[in-house]
DRENMIMI-777450 format. One line per 4 residues: for each residue x, z, y of C-alpha. Coordinates in steps of 0.001 Angstrom, whole numbers. Layout:
% DRENMIMI-777450
X:Z:Y ~ ...
//
This chain:
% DRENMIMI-777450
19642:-28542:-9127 ~ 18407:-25572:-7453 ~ 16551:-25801:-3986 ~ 17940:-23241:-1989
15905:-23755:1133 ~ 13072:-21972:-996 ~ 15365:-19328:-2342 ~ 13358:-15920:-2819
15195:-12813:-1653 ~ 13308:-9474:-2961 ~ 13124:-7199:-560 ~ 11422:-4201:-2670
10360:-3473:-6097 ~ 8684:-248:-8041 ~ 6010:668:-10248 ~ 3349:-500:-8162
5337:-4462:-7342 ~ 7130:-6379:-5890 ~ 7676:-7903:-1816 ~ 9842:-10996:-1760
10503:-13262:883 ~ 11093:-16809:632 ~ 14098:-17961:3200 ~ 12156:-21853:3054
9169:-21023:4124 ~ 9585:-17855:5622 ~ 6612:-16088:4310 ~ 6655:-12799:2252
5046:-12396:-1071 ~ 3706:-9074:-2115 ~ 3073:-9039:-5577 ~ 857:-6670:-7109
28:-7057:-11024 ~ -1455:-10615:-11288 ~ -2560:-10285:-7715 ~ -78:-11928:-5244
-123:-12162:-1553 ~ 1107:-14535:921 ~ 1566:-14068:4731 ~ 3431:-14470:7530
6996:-12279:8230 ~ 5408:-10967:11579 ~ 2914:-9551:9794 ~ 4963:-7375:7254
4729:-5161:9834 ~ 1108:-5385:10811 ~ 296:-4581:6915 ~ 3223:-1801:6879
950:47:9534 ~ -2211:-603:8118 ~ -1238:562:4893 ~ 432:3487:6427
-2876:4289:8860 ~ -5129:4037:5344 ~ -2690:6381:3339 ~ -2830:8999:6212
-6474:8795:6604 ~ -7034:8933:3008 ~ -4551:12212:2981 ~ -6599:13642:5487
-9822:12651:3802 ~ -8733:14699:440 ~ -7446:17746:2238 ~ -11265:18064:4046
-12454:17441:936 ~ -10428:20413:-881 ~ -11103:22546:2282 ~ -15224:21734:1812
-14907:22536:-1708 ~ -12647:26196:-1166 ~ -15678:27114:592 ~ -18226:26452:-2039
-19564:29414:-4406 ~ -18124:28190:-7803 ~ -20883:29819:-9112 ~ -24953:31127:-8151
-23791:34964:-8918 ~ -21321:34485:-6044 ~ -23636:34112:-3679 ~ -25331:37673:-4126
//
């Protein structure tokens, strides 16, 4: 007999995992590797912008970084 009041509805998959979210219990499940992680549907949204905030920041981060580095001699004869 299957229990459908915890029926698990995925939501999205790709390389990185999975997101499902259980109609019983009404949590989502974000499974990455063996790592899995449980919270609340309100806060699928919370994470959403957290993750988005880090990946922008991060972005940002790398393109200093290549700017910082552009401006480097690449060598000590290119500074005479």
């Amino acid at each position: 007999m299957k229990d459908d009041a915890h029926q698990r509805l995925l939501l999205a998959k790709n390389t990185a995992g999975t997101v499902e979210f259980c109609e019983g219990c009404e949590l989502v499940e974000l499974n990455v590797g063996a790592t899995s992680l449980r919270f609340y549907m309100e806060d699928l949204a919370v994470l959403s912008t957290l993750l988005r905030d880090a990946d922008a920041r991060l972005e940002h981060y790398q393109l200093a970084q290549a700017s910082i580095a552009q401006m480097r001699p690449a060598s000590a004869k290119e500074l005479n």
